[in-house]
C-alpha positions as CSV (number, residue, x, y, z in Angstrom):
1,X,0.0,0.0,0.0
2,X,3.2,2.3,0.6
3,X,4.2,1.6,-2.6
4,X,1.2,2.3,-4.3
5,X,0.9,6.1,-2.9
6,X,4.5,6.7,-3.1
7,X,4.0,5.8,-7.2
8,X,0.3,7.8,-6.8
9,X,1.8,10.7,-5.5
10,X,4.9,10.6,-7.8
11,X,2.4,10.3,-11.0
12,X,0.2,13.1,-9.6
13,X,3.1,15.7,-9.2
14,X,4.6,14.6,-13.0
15,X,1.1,15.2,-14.6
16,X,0.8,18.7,-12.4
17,X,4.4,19.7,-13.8
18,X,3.7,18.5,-17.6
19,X,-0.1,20.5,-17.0
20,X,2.2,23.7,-16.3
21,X,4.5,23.6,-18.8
22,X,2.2,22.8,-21.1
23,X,-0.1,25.7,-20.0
24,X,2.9,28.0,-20.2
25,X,3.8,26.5,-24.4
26,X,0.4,27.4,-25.0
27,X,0.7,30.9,-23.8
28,X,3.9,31.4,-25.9
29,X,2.0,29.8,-28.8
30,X,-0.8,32.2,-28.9
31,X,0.7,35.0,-27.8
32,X,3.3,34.8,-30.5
33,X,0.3,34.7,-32.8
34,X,-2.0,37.2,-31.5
35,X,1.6,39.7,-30.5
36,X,0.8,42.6,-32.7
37,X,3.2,43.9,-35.5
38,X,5.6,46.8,-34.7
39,X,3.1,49.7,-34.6
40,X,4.1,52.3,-37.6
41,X,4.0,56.3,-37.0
42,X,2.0,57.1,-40.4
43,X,2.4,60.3,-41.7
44,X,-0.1,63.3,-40.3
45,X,-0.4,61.5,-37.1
46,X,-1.4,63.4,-33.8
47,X,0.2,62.2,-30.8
48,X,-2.5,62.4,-28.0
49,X,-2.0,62.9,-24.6
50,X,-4.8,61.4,-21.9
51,X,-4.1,64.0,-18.5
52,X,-6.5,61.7,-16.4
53,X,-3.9,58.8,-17.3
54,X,-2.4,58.1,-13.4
55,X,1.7,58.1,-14.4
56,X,4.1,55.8,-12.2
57,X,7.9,56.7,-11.9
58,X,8.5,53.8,-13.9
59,X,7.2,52.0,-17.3
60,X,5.1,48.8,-16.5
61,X,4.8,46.3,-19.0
62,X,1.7,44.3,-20.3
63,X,3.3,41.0,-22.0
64,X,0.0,39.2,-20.8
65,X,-2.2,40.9,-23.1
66,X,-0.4,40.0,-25.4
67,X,-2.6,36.8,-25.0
68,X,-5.2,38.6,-26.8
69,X,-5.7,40.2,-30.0
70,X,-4.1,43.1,-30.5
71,X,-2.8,43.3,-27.1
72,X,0.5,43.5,-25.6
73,X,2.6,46.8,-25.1
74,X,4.2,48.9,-22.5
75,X,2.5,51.7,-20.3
76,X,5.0,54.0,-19.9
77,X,6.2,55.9,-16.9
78,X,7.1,59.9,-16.3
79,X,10.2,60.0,-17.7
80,X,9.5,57.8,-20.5
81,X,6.5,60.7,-21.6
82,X,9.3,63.4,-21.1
83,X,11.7,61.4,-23.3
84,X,8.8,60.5,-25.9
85,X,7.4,64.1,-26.3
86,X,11.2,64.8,-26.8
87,X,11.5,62.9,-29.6
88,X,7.9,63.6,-31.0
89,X,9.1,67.1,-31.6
90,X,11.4,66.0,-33.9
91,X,9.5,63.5,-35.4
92,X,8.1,64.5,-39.0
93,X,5.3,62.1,-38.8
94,X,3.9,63.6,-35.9
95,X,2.4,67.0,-36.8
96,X,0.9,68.2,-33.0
97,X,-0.4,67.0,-29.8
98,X,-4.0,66.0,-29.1
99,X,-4.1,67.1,-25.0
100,X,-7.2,65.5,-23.6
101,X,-7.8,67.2,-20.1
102,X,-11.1,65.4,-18.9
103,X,-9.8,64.2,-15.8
104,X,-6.3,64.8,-13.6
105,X,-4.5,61.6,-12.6
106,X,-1.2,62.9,-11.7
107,X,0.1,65.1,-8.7
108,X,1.7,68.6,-8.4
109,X,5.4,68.5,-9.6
110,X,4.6,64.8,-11.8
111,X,2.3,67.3,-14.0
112,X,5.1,70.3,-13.1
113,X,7.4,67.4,-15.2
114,X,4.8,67.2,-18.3
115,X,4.3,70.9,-18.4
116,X,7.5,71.6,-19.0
117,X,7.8,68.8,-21.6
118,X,4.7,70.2,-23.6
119,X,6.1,73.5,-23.3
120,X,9.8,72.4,-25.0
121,X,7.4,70.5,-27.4
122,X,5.6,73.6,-28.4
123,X,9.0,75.0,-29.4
124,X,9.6,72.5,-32.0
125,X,6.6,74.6,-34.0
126,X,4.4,71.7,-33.6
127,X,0.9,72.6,-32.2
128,X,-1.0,71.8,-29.1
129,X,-4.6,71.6,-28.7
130,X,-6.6,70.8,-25.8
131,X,-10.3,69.7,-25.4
132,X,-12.6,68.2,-22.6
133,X,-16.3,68.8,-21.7
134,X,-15.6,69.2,-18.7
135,X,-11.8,70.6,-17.6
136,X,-10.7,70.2,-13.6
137,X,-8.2,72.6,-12.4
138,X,-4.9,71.0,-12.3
139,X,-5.6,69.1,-15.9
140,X,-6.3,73.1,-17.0
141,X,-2.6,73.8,-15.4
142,X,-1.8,71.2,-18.4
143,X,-4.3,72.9,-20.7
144,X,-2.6,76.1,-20.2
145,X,0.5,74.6,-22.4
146,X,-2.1,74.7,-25.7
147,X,-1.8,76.7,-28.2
148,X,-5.7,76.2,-28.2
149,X,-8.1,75.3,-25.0
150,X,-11.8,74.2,-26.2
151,X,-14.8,73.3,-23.9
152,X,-18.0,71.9,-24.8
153,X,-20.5,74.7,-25.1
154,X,-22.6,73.0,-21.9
155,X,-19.5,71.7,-20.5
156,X,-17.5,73.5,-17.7
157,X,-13.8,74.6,-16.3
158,X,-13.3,74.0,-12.3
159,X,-11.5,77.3,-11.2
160,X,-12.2,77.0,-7.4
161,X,-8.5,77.6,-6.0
162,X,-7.3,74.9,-3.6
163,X,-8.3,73.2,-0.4
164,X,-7.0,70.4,2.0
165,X,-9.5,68.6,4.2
166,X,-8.1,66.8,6.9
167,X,-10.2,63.7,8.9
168,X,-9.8,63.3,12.2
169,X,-10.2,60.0,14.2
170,X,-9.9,61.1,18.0
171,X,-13.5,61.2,18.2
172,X,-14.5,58.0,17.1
173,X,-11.5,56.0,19.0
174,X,-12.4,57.4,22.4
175,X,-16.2,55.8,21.3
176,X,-14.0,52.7,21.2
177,X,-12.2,53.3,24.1
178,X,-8.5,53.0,22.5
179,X,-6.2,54.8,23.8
180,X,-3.6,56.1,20.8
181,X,0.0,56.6,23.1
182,X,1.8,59.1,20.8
183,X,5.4,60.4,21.3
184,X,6.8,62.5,18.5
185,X,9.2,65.5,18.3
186,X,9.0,68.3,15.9
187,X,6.0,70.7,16.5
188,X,4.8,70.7,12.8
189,X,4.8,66.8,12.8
190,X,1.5,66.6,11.8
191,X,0.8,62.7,11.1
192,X,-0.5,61.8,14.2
193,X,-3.0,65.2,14.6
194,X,-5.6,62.7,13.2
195,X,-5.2,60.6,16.3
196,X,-4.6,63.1,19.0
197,X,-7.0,66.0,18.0
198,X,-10.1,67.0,16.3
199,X,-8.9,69.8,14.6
200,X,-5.8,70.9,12.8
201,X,-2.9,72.2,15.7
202,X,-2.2,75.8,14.9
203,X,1.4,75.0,14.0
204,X,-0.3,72.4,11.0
205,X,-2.5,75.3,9.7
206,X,0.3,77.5,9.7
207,X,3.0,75.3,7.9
208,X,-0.5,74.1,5.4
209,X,-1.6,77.7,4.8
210,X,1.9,78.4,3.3
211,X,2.5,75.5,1.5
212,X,-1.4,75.4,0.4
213,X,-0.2,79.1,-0.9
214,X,2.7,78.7,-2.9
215,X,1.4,75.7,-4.9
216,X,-1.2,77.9,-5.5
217,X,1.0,80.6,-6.7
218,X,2.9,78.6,-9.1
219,X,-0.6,77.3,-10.6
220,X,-1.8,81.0,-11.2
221,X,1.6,82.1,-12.4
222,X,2.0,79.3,-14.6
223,X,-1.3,80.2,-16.2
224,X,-0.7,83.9,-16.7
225,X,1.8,83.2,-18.5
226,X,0.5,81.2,-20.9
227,X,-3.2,82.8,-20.9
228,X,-1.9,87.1,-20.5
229,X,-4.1,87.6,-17.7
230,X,-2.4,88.6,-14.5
231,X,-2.5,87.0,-11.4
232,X,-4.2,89.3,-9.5
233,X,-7.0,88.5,-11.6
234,X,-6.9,84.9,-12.1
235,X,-7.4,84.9,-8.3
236,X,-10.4,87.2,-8.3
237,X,-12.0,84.7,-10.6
238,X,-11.5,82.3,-8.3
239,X,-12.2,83.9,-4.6
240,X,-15.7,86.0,-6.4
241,X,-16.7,82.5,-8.1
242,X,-16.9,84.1,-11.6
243,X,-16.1,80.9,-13.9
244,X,-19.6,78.8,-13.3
245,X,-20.5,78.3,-16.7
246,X,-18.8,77.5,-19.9
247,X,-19.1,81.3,-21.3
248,X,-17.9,82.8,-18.2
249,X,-14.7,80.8,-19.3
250,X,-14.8,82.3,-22.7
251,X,-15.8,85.6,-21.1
252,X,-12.4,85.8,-18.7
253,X,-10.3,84.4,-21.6
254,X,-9.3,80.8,-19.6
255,X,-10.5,79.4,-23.2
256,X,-10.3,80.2,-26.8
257,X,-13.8,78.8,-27.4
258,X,-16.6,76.7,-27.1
259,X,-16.9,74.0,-29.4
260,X,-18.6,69.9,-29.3
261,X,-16.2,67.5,-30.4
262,X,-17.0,67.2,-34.0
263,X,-16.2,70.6,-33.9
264,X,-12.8,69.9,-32.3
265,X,-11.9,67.4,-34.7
266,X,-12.8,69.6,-37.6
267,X,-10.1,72.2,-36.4
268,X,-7.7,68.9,-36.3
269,X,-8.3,68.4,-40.0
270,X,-8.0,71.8,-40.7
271,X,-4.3,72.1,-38.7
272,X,-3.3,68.9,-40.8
273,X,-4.8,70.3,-44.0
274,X,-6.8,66.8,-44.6
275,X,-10.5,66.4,-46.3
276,X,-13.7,67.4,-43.6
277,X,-14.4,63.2,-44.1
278,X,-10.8,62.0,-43.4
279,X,-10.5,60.2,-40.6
280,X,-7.2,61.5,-38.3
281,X,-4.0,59.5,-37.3
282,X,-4.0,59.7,-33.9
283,X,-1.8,57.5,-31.8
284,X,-2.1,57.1,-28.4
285,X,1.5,58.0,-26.2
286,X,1.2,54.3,-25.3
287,X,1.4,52.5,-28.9
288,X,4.2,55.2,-29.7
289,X,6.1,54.5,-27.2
290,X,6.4,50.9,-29.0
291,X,6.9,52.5,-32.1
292,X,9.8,54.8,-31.6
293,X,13.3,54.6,-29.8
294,X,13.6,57.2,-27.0
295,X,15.7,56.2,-25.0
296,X,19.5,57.4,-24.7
297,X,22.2,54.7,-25.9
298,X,25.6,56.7,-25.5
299,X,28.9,55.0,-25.9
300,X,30.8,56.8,-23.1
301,X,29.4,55.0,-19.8
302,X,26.1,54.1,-18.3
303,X,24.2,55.8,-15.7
304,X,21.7,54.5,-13.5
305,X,18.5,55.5,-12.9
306,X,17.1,53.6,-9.2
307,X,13.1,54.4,-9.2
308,X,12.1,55.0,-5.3
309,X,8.4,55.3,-5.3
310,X,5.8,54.8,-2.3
311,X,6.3,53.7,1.1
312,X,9.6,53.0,3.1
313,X,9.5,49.7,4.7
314,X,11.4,47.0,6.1
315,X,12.3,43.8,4.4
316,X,11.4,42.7,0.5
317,X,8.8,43.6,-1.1
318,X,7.9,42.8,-5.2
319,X,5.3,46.4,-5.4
320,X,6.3,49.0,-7.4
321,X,5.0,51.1,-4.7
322,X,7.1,50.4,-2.1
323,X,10.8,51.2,-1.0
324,X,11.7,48.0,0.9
325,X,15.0,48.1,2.6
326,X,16.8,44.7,1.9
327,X,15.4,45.4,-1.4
328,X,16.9,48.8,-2.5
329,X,20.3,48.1,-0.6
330,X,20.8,45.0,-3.4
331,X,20.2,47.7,-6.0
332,X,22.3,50.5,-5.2
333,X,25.3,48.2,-4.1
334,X,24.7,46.8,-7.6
335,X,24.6,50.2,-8.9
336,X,27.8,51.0,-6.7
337,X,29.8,48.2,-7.4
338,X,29.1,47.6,-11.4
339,X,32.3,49.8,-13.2
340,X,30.3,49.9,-16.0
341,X,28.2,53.0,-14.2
342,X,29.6,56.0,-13.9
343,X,27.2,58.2,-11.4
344,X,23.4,57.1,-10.0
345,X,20.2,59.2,-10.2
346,X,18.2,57.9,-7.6
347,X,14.7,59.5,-8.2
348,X,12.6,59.7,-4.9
349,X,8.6,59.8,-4.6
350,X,7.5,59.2,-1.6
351,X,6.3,60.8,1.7
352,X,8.7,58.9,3.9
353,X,7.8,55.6,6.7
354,X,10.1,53.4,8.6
355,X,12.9,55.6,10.0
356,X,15.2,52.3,10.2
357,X,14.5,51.4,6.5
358,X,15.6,55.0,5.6
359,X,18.1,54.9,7.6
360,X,19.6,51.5,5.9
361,X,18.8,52.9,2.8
362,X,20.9,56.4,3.4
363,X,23.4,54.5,4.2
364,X,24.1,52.4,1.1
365,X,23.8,55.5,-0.7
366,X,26.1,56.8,1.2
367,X,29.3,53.9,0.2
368,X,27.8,55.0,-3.3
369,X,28.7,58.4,-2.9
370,X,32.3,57.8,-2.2
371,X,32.8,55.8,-5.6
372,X,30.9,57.9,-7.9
373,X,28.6,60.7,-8.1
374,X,24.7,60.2,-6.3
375,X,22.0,62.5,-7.7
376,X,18.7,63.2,-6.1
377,X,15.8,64.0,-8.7
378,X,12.1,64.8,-6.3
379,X,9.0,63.9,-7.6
380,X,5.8,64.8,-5.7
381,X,6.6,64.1,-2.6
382,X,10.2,63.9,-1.1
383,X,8.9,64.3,2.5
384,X,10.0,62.8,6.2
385,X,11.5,59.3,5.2
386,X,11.7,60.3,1.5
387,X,13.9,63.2,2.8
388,X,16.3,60.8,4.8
389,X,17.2,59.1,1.5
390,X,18.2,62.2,0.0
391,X,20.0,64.3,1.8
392,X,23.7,62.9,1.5
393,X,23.0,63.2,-2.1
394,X,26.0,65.0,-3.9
395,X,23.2,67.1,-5.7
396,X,19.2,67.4,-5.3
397,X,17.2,69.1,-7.7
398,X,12.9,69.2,-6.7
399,X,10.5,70.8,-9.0
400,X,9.1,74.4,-7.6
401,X,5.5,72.2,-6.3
402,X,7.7,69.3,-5.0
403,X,6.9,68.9,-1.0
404,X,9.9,68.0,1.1
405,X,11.2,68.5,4.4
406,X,9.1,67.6,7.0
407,X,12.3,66.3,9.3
408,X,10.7,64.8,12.3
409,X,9.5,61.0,13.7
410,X,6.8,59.8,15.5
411,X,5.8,56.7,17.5
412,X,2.2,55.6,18.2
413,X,1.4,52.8,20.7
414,X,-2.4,52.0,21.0
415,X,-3.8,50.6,24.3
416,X,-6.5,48.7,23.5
417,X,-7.4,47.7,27.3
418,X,-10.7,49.6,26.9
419,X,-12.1,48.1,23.9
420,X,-11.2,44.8,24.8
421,X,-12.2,44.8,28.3
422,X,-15.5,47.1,28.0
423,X,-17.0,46.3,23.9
424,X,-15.8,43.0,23.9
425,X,-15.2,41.3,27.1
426,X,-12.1,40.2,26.7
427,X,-9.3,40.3,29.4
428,X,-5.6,39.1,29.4
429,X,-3.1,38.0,32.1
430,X,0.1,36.6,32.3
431,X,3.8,36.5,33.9
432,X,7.3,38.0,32.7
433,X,10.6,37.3,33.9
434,X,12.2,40.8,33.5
435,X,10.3,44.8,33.9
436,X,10.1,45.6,30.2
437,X,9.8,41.9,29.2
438,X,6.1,42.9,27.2
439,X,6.5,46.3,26.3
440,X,5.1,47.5,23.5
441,X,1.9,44.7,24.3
442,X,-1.1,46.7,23.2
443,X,-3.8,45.2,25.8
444,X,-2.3,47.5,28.5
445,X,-1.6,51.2,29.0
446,X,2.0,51.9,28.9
447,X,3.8,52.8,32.5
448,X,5.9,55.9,33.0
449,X,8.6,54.1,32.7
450,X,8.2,52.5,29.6
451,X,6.8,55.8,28.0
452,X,10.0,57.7,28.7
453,X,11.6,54.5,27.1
454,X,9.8,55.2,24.0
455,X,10.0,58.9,23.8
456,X,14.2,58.6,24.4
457,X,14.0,56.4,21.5
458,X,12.0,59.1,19.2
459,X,14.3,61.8,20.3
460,X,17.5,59.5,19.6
461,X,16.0,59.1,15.9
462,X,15.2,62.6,15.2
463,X,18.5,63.5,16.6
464,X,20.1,60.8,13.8
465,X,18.0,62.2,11.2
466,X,18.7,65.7,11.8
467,X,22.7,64.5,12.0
468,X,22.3,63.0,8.8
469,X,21.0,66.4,7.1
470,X,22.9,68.5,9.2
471,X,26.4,66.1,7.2
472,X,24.2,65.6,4.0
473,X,23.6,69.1,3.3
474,X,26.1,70.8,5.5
475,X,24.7,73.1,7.4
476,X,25.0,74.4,11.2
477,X,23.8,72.4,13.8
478,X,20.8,75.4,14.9
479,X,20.0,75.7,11.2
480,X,19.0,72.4,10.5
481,X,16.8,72.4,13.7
482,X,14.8,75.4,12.9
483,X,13.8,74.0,9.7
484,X,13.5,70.8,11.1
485,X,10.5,70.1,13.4
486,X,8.4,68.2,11.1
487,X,7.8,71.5,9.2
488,X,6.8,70.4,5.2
489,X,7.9,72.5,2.5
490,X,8.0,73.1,-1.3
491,X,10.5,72.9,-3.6
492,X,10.7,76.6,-3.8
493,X,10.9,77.4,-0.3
494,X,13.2,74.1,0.4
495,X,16.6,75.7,-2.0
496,X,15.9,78.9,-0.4
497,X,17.1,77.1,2.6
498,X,19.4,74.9,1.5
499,X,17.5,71.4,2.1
500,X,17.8,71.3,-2.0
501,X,20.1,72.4,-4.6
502,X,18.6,73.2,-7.5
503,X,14.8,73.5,-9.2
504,X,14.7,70.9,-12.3
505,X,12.6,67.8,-13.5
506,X,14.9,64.3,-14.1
507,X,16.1,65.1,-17.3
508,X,17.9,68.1,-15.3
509,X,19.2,65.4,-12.5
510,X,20.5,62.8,-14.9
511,X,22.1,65.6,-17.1
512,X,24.0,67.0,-14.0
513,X,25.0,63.2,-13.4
514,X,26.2,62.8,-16.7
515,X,28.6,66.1,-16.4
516,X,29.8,65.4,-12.8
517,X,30.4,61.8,-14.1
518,X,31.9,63.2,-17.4
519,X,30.0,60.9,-19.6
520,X,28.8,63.5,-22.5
521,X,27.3,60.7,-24.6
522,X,25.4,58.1,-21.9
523,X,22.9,55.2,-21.7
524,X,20.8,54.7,-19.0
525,X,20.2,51.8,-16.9
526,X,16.7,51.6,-14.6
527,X,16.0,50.3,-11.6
528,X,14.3,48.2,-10.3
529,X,13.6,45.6,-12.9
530,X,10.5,45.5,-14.4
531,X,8.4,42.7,-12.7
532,X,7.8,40.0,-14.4
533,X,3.7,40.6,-16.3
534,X,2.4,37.6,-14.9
535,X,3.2,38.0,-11.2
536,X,2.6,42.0,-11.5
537,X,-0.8,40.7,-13.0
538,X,-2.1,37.9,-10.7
539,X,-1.2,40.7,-8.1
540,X,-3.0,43.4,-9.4
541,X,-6.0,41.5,-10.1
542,X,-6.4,39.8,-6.2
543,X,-5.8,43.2,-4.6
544,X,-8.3,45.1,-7.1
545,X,-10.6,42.2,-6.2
546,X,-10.4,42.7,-2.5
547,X,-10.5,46.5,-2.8
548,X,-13.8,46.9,-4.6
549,X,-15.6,43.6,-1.7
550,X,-14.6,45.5,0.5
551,X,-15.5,49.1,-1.6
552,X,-18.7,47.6,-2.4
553,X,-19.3,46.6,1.5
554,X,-18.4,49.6,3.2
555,X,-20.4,52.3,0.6
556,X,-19.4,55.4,2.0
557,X,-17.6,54.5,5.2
558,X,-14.9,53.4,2.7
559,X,-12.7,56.2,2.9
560,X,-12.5,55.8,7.1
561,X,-11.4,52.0,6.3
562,X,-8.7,53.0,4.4
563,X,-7.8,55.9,7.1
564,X,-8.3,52.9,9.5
565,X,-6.0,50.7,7.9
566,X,-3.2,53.5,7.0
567,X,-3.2,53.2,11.4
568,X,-1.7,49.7,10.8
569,X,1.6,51.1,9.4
570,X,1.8,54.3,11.6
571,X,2.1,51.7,15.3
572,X,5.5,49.8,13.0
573,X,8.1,51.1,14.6
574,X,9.5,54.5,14.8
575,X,8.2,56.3,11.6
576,X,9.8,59.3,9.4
577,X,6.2,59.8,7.8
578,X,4.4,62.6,6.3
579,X,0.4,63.1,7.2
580,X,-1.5,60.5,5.7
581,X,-4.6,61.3,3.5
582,X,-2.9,64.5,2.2
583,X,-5.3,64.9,-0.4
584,X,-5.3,68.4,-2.1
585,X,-8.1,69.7,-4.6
């Protein structure tokens, strides 16, 4: 009977491994036959530009779809639009830019990045023209690039000014009796505010009033630029409500006219000089970016370009989102150690976590330094954590609407004795050999002892940190201090005092590389890898799964589950984090 299960067994696992590989042939098979031809640029073509596309730092790749007919291609990430409207202005088959600006899908200094990329377009002679029925206001910060803005005639154009809406939780844990035991240190450390108060500190509305401010002023200065109205007035639009209707946008000259889409595509033809019943050639940025070779192949030494985009953890992590430790360190030592590469870029987006990962993090890029040049390009957010990874950096450039800063740590310790005792009858005991043998155990309030255990710990870190800028950057002990505490700021505000060097996009970062690295003619090589389409997509598709049950469950209270959830990360450790739920409209 042994015998026959051993051979059972056997049989079973050789029929499972000839099911996979087969299942994998079969894949190759009709992919190869549904993979679609190289995609060719015909001539008259108009490139078109979707500003409600969401853009990641780094290209992700659909091979899966290939599976399907006329499937298969890359999505492409910032710097690959940067680097294809590049080469679109010099391409003669491409005769403008169709700028769709229905939606916004991108943050401040990521659509900072394509303005400026339109704008170098627009020098190539080519045109611009942008259309929506309905335009929000940071896809119309886009829109202001056109040589021509249209609206639908019952459409409208969102010119409101902007607003930050914070939700606070206090309230609803003392309901469940938890107790959230908060030590911190810098007085504009605003991510645990939520927890510890219903409304924003005044500190938080100070240090939000002034960022809120100049983001705003680079949106209205942006605009007058393009549009010839002043700023002044743009803000009068928007503080006496004057834009509420499609003409009013006509009437105060934010559009050049109001038009359906036929309409639009009529004035397409016309630009092209094609027949009223031609049909146009336009080609989305995602099939030309299969089409066409952007990318820089120079002869005189590589550069590499690491992608650092979302959370700072601990450990491994396969997400594109996420800034694992062990993860990153493997890069950049392979960065630092490969001859072939001459200087790293290490492009930052993300509003900091885990202190310790940071610091593990700063500290391989620090051995980099000392072999060859580190550059620090911001995107959105270079905040807390995100901040920690950059300041050794030899040179850091942040776009004007770039937040950063926010030097400080916090710690958060719940006590849930309350809600387990009193909503669910629950109690614990136990035994411990040694004082502080369960601290940090969650079913108890913290003692005095413990708590200045914990807050010695914070102000150790936030010491560190400030050290490491206080090196990184090289400033005075006091100076680093008073700009410390927490406090967020722009990219603007942040050279002013020295936190960054210089105001530029990537393409500005990885040129400075390339001359401090003297490599005139480069080639870049990215990091991470791209993951591999299947796992990326048998990912994607459980956690979009278990988002929308859960969506789908919770209705409206969905946006406090999330809040909820974001508490999870905040009690891991000792955290370099900026506010969570910093959502600006």
């Amino acid at each position: 009977m042994r015998s026959f299960f051993k051979f059972f067994f056997a049989s079973f696992l050789a029929l499972i491994i000839f099911s996979f590989i087969g299942l994998i042939f079969m894949f190759a098979v009709i992919g190869k036959a549904f993979a679609p031809s190289r995609v060719v640029v015909s001539a008259n073509s108009v490139l078109v530009l979707d500003a409600s596309t969401a853009l990641n730092e780094q290209r992700t790749e659909d091979k899966l779809g290939s599976l399907l007919p006329g499937g298969g291609s890359e999505a492409p990430g910032l710097y690959d639009m940067v680097r294809l409207l590049r080469h679109a202005g010099t391409d003669e088959n491409i005769k403008g830019i169709y700028l769709k600006v229905g939606g916004n899908g991108n943050n401040f200094a990521t659509n900072e990045e394509l303005r400026n990329a339109l704008l170098a377009f627009r020098k190539s002679g080519k045109f611009i023209y942008a259309y929506a029925e309905v335009i929000p206001q940071q896809a119309y910060y886009l829109a202001s690039t056109a040589d021509k803005i249209w609206l639908n005639p019952k459409g409208g154009l969102e010119f409101d000014g902007f607003s930050m809406e914070l939700m606070f939780l206090k309230g609803t844990l003392e309901k469940l009796e938890i107790q959230p035991q908060i030590f911190y240190n810098g007085k504009f450390k605003s991510a645990t505010e939520p927890l510890r108060e219903t409304k924003m500190t005044d500190a938080n509305r100070l240090q939000t009033n002034v960022f809120l401010g100049e983001l705003y002023g680079k949106f209205l200065n942006g605009i007058a630029e393009r549009r010839g109205v002043d700023t002044a007035t743009l803000h009068s639009y928007a503080n006496e409500g004057l834009v509420r209707f499609p003409t009013d946008a006509l009437k105060y000259k934010l559009v050049d006219g109001l038009k359906y889409d036929d309409e639009v595509m009529d004035e397409f033809r016309k630009k092209i000089g094609i027949d009223k019943d031609q049909s146009i050639n336009f080609i989305s940025a995602k099939k030309y970016a299969s089409a066409v070779d952007y990318e820089d192949n120079g002869a005189d030494g590589s550069i590499a370009l690491i992608y650092a985009q979302g959370d700072i953890v601990g450990g491994s992590s396969e997400s594109n989102n996420t800034i694992a430790s062990d993860s990153y360190i493997k890069i950049i030592r392979e960065a630092r150690q490969d001859k072939d590469i001459k200087a790293i870029v290490f492009r930052v987006n993300s509003g900091g976590g885990s202190a310790l990962a940071s610091e593990s993090i700063w500290r391989e890029l620090t051995l980099a330094k000392k072999s060859k040049p580190v550059i620090v390009s911001m995107g959105d957010y270079a905040a807390s954590g995100g901040y920690y990874i950059s300041c050794m950096a030899d040179s850091i450039f942040a776009q004007p609407n770039t937040l950063t800063g926010s030097i400080g740590v916090f710690a958060i310790l719940p006590n849930m004795q309350g809600f387990f005792n009193n909503k669910l009858g629950i109690t614990f005991d136990g035994v411990k050999t040694a004082q502080y043998a369960d601290l940090g155990n969650a079913s108890r309030p913290l003692t005095d002892g413990e708590k200045r255990i914990l807050q010695s710990s914070v102000d150790t870190i936030y010491a560190n940190f400030k050290g490491r800028v206080t090196e990184g950057r090289k400033l005075a002990d006091v100076v680093v201090d008073s700009i410390a505490q927490g406090r967020v700021w722009t990219g603007i505000e942040a050279k002013k005092l020295g936190l960054v060097d210089r105001i530029g996009g990537l393409d500005d970062a990885i040129k400075c590389a390339a001359k401090m690295a003297n490599v005139p003619a480069y080639s870049l090589v990215e990091y991470p890898s791209v993951k591999d389409p299947l796992f990326s997509f048998l990912s994607k598709e459980e956690d979009e799964a278990k988002s929308k049950a859960i969506q789908k469950e919770l209705g409206a209270y969905y946006k406090i589950y999330k809040q909820v959830k974001a508490l999870e990360r905040l009690t891991d450790g000792v955290q370099a984090r900026l506010p969570f739920d910093m959502i600006i409209r």
